[in-house]
C-alpha positions as CSV (number, residue, x, y, z in Angstrom):
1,X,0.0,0.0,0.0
2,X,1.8,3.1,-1.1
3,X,1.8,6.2,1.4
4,X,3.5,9.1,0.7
5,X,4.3,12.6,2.5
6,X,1.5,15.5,1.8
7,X,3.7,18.7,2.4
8,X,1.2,21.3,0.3
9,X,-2.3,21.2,-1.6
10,X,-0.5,20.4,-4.9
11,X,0.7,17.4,-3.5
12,X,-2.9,16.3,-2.0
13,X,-4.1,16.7,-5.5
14,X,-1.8,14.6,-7.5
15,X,-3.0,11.8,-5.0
16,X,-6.1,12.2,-5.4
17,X,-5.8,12.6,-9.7
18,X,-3.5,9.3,-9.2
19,X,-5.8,6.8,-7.7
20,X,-8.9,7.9,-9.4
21,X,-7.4,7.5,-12.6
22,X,-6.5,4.3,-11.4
23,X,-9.4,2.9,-9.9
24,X,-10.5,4.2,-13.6
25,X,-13.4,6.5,-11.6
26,X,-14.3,9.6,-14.4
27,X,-14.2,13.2,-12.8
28,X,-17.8,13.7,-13.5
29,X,-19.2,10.5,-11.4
30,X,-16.5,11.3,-8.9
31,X,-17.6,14.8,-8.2
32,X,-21.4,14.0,-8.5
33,X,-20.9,11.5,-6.0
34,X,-19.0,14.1,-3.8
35,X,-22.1,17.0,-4.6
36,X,-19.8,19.1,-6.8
37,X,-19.0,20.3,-10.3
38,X,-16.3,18.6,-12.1
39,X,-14.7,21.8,-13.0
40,X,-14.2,22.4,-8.6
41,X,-12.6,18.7,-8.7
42,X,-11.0,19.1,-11.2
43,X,-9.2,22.1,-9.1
44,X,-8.3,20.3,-6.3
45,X,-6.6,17.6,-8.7
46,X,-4.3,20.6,-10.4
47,X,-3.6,22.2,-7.0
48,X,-5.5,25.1,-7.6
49,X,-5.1,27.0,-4.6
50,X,-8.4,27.0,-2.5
51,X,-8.6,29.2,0.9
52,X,-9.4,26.3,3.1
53,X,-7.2,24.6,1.6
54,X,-4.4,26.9,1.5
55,X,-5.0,28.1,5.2
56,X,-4.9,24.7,6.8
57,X,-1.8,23.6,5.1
58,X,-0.2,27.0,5.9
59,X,-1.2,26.1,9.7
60,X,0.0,22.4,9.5
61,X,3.1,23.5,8.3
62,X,3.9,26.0,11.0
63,X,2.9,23.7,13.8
64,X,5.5,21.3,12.2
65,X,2.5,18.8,11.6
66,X,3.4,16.2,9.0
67,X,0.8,14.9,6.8
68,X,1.0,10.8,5.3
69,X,-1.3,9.8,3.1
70,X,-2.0,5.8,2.2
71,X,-3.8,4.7,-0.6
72,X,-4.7,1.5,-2.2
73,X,-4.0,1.0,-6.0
74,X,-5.9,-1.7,-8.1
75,X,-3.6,-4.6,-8.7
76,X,-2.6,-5.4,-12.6
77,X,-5.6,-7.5,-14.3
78,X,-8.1,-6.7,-11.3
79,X,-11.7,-6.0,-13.3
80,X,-13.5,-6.0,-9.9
81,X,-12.4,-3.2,-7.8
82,X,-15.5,-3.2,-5.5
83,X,-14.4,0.4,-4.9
84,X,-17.9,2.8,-4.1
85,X,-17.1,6.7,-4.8
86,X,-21.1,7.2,-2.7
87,X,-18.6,7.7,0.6
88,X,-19.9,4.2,1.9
């Protein structure tokens, strides 16, 4: 299971672009699941900077707070993911 060190919203992003790709999950069903336009998803996977965002990263790296984030990839030849992008 890869896990990797978040240091700034950019980061975060590329994580989250990386596995839906791989879990082969489209933008648009991913952010209708979630309740939001593809276009906002589709900021947060670029990094576009977002004030919550920004601000809590700004405060996580003041307090020396380190961020991991672990992630499970579909294995080579797996056609049944079982993943559910509903947040069950």
């Amino acid at each position: 299971m890869p896990s990797i060190e978040v240091r700034t919203f950019r980061d975060l992003g590329a994580v989250v672009k990386a596995v839906r790709s791989a879990r082969a999950i489209r933008q648009e069903d991913l952010a209708e699941s979630l309740g939001f336009s593809r276009d906002y998803l589709r900021g947060i996977e670029d990094g576009k900077p977002n004030l919550y965002v920004a601000r809590l990263f700004r405060t996580l790296n003041r307090l020396g707070i380190r961020v991991s984030v672990t992630f499970e990839l579909p294995q080579a030849g797996d056609t049944t993911n079982g993943d559910r992008i509903d947040g069950d």
